[in-house]
N, CA, C and O atoms as a printed pandas DataFrame, in Angstrom:
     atom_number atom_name residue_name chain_id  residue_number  x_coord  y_coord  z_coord
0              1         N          UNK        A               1    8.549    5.598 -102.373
1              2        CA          UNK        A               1    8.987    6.855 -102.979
2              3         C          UNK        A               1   10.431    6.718 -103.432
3              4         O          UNK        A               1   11.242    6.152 -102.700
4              5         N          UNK        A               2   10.777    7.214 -104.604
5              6        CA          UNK        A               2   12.300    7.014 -104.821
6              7         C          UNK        A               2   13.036    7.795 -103.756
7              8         O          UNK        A               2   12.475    8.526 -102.940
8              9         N          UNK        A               3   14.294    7.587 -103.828
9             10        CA          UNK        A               3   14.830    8.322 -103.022
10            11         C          UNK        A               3   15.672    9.350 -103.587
11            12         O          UNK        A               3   16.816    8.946 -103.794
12            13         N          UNK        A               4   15.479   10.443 -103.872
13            14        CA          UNK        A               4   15.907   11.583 -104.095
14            15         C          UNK        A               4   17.203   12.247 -103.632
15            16         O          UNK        A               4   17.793   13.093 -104.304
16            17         N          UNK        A               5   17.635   11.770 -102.343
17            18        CA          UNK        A               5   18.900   11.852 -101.476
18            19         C          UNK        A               5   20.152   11.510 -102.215
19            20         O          UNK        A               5   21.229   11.993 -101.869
20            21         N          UNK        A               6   19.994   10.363 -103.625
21            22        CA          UNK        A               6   21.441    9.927 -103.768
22            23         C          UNK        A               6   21.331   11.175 -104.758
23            24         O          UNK        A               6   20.395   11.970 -104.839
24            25         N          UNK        A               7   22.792   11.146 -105.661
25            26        CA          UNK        A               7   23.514   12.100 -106.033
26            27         C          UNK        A               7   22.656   12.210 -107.120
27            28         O          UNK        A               7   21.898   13.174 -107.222
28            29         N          UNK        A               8   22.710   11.105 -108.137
29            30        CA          UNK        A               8   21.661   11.220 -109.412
30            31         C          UNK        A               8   20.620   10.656 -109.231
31            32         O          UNK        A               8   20.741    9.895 -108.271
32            33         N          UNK        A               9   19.265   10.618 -109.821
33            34        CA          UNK        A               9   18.637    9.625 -109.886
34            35         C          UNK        A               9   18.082    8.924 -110.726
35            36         O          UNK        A               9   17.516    7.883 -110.391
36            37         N          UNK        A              10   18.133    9.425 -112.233
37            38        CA          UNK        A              10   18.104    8.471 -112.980
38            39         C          UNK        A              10   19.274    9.282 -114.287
39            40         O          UNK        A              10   19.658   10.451 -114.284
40            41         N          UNK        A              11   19.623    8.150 -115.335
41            42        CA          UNK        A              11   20.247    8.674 -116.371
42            43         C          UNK        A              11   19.410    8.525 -117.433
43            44         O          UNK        A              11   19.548    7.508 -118.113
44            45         N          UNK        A              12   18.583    9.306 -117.720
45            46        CA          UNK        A              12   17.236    9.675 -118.605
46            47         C          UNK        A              12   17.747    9.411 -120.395
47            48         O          UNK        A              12   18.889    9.529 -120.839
48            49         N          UNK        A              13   16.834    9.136 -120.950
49            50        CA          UNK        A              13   16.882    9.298 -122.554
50            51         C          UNK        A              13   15.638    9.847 -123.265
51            52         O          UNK        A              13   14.602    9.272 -122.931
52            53         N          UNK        A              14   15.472   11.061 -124.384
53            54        CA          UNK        A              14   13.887   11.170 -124.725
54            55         C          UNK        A              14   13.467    9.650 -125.122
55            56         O          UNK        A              14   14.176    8.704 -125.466
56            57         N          UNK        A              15   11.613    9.789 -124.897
57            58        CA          UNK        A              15   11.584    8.277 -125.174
58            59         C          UNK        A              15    9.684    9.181 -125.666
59            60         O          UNK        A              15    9.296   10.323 -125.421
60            61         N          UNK        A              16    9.043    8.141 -126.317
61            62        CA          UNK        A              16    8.081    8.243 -127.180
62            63         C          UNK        A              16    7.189    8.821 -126.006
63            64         O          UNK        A              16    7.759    8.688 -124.923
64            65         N          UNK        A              17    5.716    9.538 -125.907
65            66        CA          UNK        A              17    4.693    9.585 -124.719
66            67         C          UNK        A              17    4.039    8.869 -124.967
67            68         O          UNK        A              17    3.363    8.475 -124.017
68            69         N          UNK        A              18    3.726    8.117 -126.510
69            70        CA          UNK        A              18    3.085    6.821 -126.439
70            71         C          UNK        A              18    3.514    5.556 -125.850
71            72         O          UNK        A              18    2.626    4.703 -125.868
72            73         N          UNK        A              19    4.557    5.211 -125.362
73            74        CA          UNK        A              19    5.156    4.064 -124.849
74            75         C          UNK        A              19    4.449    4.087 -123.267
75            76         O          UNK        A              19    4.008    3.035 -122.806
76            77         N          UNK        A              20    4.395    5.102 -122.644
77            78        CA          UNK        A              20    4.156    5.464 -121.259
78            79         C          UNK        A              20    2.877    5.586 -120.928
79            80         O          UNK        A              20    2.260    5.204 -119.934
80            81         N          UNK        A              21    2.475    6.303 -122.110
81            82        CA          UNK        A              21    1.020    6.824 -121.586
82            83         C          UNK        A              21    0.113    5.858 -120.645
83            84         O          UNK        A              21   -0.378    6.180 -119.562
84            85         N          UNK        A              22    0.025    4.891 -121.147
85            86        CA          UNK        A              22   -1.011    3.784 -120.486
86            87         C          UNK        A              22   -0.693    3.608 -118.937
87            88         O          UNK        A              22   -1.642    3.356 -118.195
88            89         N          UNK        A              23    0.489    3.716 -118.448
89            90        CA          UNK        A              23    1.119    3.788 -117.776
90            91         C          UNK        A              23    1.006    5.281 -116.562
91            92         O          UNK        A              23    0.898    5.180 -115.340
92            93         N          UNK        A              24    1.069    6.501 -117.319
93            94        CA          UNK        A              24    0.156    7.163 -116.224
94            95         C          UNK        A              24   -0.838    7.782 -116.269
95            96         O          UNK        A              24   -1.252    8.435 -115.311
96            97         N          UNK        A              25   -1.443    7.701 -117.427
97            98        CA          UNK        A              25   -2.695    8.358 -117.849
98            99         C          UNK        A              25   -3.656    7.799 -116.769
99           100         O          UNK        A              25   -4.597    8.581 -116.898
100          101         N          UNK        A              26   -4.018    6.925 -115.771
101          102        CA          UNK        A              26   -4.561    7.009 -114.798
102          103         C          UNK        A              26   -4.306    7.894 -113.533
103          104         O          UNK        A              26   -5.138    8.360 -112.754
104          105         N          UNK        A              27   -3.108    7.994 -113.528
105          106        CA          UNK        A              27   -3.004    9.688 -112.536
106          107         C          UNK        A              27   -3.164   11.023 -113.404
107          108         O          UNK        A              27   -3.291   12.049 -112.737
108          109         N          UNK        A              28   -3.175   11.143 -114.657
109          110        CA          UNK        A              28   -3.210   12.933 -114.872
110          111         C          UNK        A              28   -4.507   13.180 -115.067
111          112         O          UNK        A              28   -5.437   12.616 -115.642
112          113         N          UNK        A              29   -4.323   14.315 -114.352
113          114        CA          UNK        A              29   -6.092   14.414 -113.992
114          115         C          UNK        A              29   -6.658   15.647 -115.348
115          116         O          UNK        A              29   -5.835   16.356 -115.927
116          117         N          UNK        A              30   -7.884   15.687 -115.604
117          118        CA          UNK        A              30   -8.255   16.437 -116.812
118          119         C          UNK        A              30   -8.079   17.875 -116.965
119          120         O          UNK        A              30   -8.387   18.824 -116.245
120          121         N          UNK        A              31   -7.412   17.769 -118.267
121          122        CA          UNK        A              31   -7.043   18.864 -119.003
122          123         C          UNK        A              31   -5.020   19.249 -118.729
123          124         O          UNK        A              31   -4.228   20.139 -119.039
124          125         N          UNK        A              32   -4.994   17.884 -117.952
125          126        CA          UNK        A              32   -3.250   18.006 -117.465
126          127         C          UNK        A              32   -2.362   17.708 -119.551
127          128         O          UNK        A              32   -2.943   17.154 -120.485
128          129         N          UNK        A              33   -1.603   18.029 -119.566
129          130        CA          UNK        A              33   -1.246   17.620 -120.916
130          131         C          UNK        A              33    0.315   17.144 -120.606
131          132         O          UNK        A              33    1.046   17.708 -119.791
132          133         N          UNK        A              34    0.677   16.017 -121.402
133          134        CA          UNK        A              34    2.454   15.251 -121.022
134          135         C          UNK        A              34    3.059   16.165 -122.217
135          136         O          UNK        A              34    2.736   16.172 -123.404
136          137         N          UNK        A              35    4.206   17.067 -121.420
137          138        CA          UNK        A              35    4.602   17.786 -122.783
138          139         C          UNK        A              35    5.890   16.898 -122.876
139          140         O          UNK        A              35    6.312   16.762 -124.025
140          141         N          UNK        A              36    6.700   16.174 -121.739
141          142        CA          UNK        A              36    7.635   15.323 -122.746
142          143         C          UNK        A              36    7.786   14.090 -121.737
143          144         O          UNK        A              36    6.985   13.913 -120.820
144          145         N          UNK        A              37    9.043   13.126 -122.015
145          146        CA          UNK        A              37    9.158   12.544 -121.097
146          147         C          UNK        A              37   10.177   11.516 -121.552
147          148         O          UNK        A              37   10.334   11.265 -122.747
148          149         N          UNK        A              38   10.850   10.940 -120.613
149          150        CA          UNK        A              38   12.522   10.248 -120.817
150          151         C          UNK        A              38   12.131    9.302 -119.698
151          152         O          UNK        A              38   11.498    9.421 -118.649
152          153         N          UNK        A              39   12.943    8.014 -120.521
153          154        CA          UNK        A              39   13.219    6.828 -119.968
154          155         C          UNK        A              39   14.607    6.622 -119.139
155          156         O          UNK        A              39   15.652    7.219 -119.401
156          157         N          UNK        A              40   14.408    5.528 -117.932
157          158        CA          UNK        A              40   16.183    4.912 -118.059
158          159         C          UNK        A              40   15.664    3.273 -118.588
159          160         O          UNK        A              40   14.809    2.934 -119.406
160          161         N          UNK        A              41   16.497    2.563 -117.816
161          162        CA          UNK        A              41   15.785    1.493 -117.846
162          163         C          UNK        A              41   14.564    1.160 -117.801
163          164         O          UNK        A              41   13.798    0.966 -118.745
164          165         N          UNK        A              42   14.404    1.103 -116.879
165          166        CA          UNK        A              42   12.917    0.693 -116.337
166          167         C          UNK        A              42   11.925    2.095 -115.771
167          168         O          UNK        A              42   10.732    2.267 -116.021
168          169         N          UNK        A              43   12.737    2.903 -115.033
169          170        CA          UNK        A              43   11.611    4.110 -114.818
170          171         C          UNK        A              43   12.058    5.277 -116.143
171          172         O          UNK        A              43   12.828    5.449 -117.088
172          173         N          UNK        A              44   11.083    5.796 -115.480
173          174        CA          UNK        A              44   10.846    7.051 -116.213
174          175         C          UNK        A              44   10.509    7.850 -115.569
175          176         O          UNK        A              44   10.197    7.600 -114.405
176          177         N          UNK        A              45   10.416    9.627 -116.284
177          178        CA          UNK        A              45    9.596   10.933 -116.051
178          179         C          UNK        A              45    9.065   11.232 -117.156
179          180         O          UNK        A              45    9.591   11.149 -118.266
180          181         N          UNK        A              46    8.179   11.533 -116.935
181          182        CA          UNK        A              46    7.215   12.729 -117.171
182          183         C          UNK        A              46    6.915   14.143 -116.960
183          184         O          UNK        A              46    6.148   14.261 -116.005
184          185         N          UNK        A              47    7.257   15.350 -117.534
185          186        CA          UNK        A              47    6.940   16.377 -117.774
186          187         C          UNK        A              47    5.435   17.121 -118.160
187          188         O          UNK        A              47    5.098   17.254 -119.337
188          189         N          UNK        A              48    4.788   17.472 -117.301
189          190        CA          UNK        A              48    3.209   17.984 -117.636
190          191         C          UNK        A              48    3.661   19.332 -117.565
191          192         O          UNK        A              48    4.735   19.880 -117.316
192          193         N          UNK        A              49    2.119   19.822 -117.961
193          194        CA          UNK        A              49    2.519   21.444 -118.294
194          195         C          UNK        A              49    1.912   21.830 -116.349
195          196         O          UNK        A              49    1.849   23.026 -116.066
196          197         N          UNK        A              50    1.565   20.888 -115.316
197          198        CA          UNK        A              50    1.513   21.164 -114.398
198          199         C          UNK        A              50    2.248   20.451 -112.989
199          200         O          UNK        A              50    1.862   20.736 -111.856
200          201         N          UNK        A              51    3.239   19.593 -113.235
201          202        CA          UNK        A              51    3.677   18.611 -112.590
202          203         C          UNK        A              51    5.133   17.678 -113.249
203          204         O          UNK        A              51    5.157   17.489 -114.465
204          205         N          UNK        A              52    6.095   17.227 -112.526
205          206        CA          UNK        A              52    6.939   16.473 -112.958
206          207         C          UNK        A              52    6.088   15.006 -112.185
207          208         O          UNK        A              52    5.253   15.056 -111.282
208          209         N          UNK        A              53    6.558   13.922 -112.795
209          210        CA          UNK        A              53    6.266   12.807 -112.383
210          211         C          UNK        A              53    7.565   11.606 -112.904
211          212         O          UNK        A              53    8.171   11.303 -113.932
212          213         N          UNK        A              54    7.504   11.224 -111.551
213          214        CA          UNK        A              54    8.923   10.216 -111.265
214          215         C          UNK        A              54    8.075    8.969 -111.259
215          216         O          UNK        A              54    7.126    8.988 -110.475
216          217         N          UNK        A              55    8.283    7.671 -112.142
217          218        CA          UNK        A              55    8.050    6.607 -111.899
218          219         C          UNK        A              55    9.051    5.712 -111.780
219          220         O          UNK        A              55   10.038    5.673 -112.515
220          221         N          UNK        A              56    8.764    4.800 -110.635
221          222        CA          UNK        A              56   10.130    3.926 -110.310
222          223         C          UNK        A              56    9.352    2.679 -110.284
223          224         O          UNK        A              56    8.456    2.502 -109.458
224          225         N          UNK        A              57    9.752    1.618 -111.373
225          226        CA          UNK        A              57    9.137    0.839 -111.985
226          227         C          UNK        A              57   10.150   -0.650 -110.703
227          228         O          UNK        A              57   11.352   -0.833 -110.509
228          229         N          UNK        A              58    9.000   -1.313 -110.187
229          230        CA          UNK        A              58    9.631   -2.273 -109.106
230          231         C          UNK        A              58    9.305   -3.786 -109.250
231          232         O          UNK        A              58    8.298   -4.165 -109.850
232          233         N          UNK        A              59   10.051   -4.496 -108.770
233          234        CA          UNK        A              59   10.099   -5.841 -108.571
234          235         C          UNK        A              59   10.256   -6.175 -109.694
235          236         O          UNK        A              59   10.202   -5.303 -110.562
236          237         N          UNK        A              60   10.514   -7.611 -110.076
237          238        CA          UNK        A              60   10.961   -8.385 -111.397
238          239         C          UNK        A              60   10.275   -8.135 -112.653
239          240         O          UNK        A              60   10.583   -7.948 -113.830
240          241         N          UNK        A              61    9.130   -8.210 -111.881
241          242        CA          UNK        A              61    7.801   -8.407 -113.156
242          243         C          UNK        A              61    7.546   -6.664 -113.409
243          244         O          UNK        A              61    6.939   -6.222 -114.385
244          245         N          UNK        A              62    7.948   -6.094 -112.674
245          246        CA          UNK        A              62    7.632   -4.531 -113.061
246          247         C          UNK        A              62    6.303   -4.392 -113.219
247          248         O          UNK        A              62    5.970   -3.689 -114.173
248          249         N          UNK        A              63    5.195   -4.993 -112.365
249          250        CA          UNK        A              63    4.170   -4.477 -112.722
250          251         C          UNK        A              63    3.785   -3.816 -110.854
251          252         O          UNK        A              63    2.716   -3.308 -110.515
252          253         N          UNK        A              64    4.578   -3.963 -110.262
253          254        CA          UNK        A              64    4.379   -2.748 -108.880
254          255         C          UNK        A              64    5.571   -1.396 -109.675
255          256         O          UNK        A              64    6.604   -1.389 -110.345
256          257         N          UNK        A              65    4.377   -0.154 -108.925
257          258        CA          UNK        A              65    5.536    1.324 -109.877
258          259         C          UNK        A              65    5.115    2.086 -108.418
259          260         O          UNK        A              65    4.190    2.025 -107.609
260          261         N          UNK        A              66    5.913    2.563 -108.531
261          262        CA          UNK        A              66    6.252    4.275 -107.381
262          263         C          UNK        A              66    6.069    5.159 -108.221
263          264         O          UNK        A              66    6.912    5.227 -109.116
264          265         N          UNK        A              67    4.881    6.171 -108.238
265          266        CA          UNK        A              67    4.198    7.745 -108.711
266          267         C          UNK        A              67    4.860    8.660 -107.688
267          268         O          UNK        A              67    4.547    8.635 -106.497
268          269         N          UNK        A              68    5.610    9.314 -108.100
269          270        CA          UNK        A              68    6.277   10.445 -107.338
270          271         C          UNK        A              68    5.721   12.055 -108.331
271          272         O          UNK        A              68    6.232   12.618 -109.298
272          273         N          UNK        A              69    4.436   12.363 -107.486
273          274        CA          UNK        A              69    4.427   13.625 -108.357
274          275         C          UNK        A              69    4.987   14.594 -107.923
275          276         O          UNK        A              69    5.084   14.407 -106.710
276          277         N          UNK        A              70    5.464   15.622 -108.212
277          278        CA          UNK        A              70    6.257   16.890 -107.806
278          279         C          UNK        A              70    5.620   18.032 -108.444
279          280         O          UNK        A              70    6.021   18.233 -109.589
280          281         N          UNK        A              71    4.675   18.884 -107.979
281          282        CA          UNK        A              71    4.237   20.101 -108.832
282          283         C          UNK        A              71    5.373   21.000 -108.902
283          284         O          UNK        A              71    6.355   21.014 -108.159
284          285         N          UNK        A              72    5.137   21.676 -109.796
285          286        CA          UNK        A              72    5.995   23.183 -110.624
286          287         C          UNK        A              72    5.674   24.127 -109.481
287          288         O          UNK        A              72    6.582   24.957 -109.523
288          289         N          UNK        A              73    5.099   24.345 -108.776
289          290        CA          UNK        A              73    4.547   25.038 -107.707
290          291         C          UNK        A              73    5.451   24.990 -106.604
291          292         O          UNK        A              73    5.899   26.068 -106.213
292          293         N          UNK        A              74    5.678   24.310 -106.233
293          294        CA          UNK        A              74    6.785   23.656 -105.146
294          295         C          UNK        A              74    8.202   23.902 -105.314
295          296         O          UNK        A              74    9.062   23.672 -104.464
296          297         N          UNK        A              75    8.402   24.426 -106.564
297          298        CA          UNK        A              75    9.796   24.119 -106.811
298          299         C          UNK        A              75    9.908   25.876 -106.286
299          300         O          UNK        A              75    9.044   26.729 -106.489
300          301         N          UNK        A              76   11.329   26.085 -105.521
301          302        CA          UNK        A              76   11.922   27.372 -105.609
302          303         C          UNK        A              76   13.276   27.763 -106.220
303          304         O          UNK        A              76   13.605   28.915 -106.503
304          305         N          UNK        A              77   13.844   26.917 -106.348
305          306        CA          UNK        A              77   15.088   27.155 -107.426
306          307         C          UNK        A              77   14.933   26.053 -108.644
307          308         O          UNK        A              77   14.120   25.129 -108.652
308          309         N          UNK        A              78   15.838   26.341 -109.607
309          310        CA          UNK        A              78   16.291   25.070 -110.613
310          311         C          UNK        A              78   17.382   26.040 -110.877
311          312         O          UNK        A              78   17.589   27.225 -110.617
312          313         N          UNK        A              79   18.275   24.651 -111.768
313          314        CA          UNK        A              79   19.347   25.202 -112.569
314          315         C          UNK        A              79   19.677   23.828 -113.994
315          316         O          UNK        A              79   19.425   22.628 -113.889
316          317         N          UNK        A              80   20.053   24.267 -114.741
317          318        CA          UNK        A              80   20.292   23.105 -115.932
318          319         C          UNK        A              80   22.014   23.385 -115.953
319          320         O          UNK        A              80   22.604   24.361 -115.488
320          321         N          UNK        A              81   22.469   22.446 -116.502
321          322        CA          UNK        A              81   23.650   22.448 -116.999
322          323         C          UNK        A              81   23.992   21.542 -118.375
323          324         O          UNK        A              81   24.258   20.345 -118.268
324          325         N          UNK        A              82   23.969   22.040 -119.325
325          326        CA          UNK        A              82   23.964   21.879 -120.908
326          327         C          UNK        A              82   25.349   20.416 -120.882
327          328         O          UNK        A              82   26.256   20.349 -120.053
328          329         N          UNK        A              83   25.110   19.444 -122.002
329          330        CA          UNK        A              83   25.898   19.011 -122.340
330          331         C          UNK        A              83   27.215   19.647 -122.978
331          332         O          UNK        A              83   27.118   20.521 -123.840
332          333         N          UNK        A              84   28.854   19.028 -122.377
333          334        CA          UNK        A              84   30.205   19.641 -123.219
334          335         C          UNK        A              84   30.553   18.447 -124.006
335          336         O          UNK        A              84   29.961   17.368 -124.026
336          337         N          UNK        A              85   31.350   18.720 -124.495
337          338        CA          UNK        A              85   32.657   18.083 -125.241
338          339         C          UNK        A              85   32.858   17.116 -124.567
339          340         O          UNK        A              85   32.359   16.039 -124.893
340          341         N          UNK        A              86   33.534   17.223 -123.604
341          342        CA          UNK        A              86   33.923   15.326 -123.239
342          343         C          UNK        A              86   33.031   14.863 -122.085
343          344         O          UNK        A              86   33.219   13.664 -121.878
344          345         N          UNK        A              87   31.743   15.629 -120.919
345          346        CA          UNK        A              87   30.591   14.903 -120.438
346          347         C          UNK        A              87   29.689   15.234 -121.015
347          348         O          UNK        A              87   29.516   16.453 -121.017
348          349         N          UNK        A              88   28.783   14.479 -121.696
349          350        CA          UNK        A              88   27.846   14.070 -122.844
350          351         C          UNK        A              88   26.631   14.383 -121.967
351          352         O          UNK        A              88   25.600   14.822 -122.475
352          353         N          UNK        A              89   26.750   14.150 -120.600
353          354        CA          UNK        A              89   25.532   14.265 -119.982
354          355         C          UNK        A              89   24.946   15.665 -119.512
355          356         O          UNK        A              89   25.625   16.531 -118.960
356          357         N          UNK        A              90   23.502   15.774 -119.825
357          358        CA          UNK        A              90   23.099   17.624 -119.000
358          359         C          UNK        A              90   22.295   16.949 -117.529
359          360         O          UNK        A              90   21.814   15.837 -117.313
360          361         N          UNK        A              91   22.381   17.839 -116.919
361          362        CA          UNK        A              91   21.834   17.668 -115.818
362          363         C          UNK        A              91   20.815   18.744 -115.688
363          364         O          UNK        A              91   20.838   19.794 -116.329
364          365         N          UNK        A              92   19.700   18.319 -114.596
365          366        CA          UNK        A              92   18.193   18.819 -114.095
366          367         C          UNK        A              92   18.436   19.092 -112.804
367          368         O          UNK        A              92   18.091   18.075 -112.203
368          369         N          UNK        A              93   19.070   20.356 -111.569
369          370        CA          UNK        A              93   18.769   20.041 -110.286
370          371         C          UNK        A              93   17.283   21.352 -110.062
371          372         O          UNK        A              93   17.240   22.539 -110.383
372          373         N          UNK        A              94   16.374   20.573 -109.475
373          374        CA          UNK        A              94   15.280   21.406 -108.772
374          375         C          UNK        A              94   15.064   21.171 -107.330
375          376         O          UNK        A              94   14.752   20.018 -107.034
376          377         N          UNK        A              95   15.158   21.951 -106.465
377          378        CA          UNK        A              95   15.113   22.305 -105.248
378          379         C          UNK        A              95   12.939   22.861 -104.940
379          380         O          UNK        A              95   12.296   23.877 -105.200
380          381         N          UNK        A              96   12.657   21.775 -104.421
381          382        CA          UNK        A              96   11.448   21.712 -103.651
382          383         C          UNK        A              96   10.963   21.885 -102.555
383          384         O          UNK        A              96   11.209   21.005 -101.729
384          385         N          UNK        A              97   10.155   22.987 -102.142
385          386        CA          UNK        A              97   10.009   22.821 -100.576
386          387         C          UNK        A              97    9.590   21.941 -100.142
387          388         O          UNK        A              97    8.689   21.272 -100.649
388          389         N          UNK        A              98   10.396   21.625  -98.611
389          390        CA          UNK        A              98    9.550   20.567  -98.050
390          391         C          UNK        A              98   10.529   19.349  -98.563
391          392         O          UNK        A              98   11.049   18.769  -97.610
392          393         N          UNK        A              99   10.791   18.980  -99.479
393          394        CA          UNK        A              99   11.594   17.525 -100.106
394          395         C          UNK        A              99   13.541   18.571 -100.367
395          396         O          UNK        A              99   14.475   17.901  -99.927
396          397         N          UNK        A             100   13.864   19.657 -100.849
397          398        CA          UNK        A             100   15.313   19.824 -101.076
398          399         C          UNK        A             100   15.417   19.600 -102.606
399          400         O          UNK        A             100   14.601   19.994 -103.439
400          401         N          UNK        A             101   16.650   18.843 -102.858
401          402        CA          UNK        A             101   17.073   18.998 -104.067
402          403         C          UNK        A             101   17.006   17.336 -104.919
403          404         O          UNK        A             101   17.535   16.260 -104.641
404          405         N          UNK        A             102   16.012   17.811 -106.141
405          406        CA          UNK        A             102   16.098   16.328 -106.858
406          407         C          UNK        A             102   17.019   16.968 -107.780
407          408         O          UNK        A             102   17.131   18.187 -107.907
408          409         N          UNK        A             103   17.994   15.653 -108.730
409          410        CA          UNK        A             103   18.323   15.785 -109.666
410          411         C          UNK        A             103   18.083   14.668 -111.153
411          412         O          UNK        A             103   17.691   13.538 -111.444
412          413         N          UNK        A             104   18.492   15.600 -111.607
413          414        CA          UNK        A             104   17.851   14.157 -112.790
414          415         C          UNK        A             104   18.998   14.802 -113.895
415          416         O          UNK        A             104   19.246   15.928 -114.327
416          417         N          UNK        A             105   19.518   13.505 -114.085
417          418        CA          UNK        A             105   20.889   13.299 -115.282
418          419         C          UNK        A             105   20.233   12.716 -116.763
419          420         O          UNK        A             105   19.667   11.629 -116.873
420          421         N          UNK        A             106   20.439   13.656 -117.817
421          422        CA          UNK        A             106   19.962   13.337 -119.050
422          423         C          UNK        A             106   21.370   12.802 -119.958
423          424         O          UNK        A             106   22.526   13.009 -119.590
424          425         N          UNK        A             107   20.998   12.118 -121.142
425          426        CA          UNK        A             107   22.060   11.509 -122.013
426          427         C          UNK        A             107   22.223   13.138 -123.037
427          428         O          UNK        A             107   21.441   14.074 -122.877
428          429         N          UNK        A             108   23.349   13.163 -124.013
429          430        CA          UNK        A             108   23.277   14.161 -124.398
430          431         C          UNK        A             108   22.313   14.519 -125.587
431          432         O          UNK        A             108   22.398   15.536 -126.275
432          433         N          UNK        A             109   21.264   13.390 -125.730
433          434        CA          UNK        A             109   20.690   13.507 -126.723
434          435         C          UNK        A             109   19.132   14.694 -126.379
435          436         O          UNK        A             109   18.369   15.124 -127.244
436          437         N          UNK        A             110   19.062   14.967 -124.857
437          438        CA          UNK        A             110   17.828   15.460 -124.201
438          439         C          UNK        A             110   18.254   16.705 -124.262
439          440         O          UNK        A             110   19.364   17.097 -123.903
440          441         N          UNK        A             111   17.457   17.296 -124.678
441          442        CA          UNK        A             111   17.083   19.270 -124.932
442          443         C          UNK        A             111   16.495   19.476 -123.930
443          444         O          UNK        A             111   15.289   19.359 -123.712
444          445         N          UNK        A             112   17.943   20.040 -122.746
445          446        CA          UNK        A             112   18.050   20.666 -121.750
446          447         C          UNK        A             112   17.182   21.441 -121.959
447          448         O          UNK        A             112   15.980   21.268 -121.758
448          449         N          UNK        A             113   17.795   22.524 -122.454
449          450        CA          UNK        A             113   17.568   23.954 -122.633
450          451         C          UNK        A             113   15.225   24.045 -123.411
451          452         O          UNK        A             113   14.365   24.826 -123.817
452          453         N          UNK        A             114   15.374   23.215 -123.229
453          454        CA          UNK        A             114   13.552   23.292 -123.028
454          455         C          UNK        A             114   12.881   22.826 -122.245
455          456         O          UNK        A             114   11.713   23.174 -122.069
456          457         N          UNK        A             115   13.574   21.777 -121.486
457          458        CA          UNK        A             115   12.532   21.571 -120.125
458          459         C          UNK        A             115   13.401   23.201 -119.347
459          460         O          UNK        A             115   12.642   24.055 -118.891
460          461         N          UNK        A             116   14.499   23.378 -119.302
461          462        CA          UNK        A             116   14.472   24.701 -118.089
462          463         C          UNK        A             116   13.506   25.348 -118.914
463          464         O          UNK        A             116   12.369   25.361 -118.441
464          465         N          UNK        A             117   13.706   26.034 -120.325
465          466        CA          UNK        A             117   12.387   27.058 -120.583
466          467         C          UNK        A             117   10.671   26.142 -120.012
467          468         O          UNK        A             117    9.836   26.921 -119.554
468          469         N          UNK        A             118   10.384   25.092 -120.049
469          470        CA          UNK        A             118    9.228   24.508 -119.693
470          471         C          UNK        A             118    9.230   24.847 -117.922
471          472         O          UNK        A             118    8.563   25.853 -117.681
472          473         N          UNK        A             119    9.562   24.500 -117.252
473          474        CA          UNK        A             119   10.157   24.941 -115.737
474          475         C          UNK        A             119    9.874   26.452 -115.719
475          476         O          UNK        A             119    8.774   26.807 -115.297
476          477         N          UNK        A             120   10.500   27.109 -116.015
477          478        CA          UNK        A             120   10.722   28.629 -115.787
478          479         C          UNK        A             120    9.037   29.089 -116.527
479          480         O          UNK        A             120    8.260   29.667 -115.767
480          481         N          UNK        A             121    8.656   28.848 -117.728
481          482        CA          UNK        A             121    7.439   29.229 -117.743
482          483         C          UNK        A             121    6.252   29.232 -116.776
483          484         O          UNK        A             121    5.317   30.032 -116.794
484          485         N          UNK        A             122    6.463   28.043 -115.790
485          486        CA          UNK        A             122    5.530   27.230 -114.958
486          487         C          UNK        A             122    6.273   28.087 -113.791
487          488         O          UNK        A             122    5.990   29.241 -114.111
488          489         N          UNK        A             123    6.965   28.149 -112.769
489          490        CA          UNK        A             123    7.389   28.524 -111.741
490          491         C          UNK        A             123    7.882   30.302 -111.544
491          492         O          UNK        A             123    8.065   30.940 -110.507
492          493         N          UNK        A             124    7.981   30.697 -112.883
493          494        CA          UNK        A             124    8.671   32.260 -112.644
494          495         C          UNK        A             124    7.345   33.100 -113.009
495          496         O          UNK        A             124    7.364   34.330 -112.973
């Protein structure tokens, strides 16, 4: 499981859902739909219209991965914080029962301000 405890956990970029798909389309189960999803290096997330999903892509060859699903259900707070002027980066913190607080750091090129509306549709 990643570990969620350090401060960030990944520094995300939007990235295609065709690049990934193959990748978790064996966990989303039918009628789940990927409404977006951002790369770092090597892992990624995924955004469903019922679930976040953390993949932490391991060992050299990257073909062992860590599925961290997190339902929208679970979550009891979030908050976004929009890219400024001189930090480029927005940030994702969601607070889960049971697990606390993940965060996830986007580049400034990621439209904050629609995964919180995607979030808040799903949880409020």
């Amino acid at each position: 499981m990643i570990d969620f405890s350090k401060n960030a956990v990944f520094k995300l970029a939007p990235c295609n859902p065709q690049d990934i798909a193959p990748t978790v389309q064996p966990i989303i189960i039918h009628g789940e739909q990927v409404m977006s999803c951002f790369k770092a290096v090597r892992d990624f997330v995924v955004f469903t219209d019922k679930r976040l999903i953390a993949v932490n892509v391991q060992g050299m060859t990257g073909k062992k991965k860590d599925f961290t699903s997190l339902p929208y259900s679970k979550i009891q707070a979030f908050s976004i914080e929009t890219a400024g002027t001189f930090d480029l980066d927005a940030e994702l913190d969601l607070w889960f029962s049971g697990l606390g607080k993940v965060r996830l750091e986007f580049k400034g090129s990621a439209d904050i301000r629609q995964l919180g509306h995607l979030i808040a549709s799903h949880v409020l």
